[in-house]
Each structure stands twice: as C-alpha cells, then as structure tokens.
N, C-alpha and C positions, 0 to 999 in steps of 0.2 A: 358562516365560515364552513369550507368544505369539508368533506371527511380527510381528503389528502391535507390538506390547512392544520386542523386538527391533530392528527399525526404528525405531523414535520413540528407540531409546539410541544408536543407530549416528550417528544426524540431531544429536541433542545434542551427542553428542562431536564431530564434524566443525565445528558451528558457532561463528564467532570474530566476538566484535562486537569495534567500535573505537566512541571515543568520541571526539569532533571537533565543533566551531564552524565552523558555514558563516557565520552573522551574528548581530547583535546579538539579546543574547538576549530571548525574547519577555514584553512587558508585563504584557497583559492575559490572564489566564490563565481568564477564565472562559468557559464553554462558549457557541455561537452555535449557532444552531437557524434551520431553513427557508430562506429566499431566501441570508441572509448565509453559513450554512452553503457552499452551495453554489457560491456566489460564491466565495469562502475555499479552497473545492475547487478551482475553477477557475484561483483564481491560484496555489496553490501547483503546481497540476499543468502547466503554464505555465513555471512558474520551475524544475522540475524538469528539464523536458526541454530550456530552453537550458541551463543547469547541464552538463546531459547530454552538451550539443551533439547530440542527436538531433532529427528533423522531427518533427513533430505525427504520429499516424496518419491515414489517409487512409481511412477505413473507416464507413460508417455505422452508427447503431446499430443495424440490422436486420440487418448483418453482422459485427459485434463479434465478434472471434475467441475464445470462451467462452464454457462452458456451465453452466446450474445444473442441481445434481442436488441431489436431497432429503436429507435428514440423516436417519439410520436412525432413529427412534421419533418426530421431528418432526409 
C-alpha cells in the first residue's frame, strides 16, 4: 500500500458525518446555471457565514488566500 493509500484510509477512518435540518427542505431540485447560479452562490455563502456568526472576508480577489496547482496528467 502506498503512502498516499495509507493516508486516504487514515482520513476515512477519522471522518464522522452527521445528518441534520437547518430549514425547510429544498423544492426545486433542478439544476441553475450562469447568473442565477452564482447569485444562489452568493446567497447561500451569506447565509452561511451569519449561520456562522463569522464576518465576511475582507480580502480581494487579487489576494484571496489560495492557490491553484495543476492535476498531475490534467
């Protein structure tokens, strides 16, 4: 078994989902694409962070803490 093998069973075993109701469960279950998409983003990422009780980030996107790296054969 690899070391990356190893790690990826260590992560599994440690991981505990729970299952829970924040609100009423959702409707409309079909997919939304482009502006609405993003909109839909924005409010759930909104409703997450008072949820949270944390502040918005204060960061632009030009300093966004996060980097893309390539996917090996990508």
């Amino acid at each position: 078994m690899s070391d990356f093998e190893t790690r990826a069973k260590a992560r599994a075993e440690r991981m505990t989902l729970r299952k829970g109701r924040v609100g009423e469960p959702e409707v409309d279950l079909n997919p939304v694409f482009g502006a609405e998409a993003i909109s839909l983003v924005q409010r759930l990422t909104r409703a997450s962070y008072a949820l949270g009780n944390v502040s918005s980030p204060g960061y632009t996107r030009a300093t966004i803490p996060c980097r893309f790296v390539r996917w090996p054969g990508a």
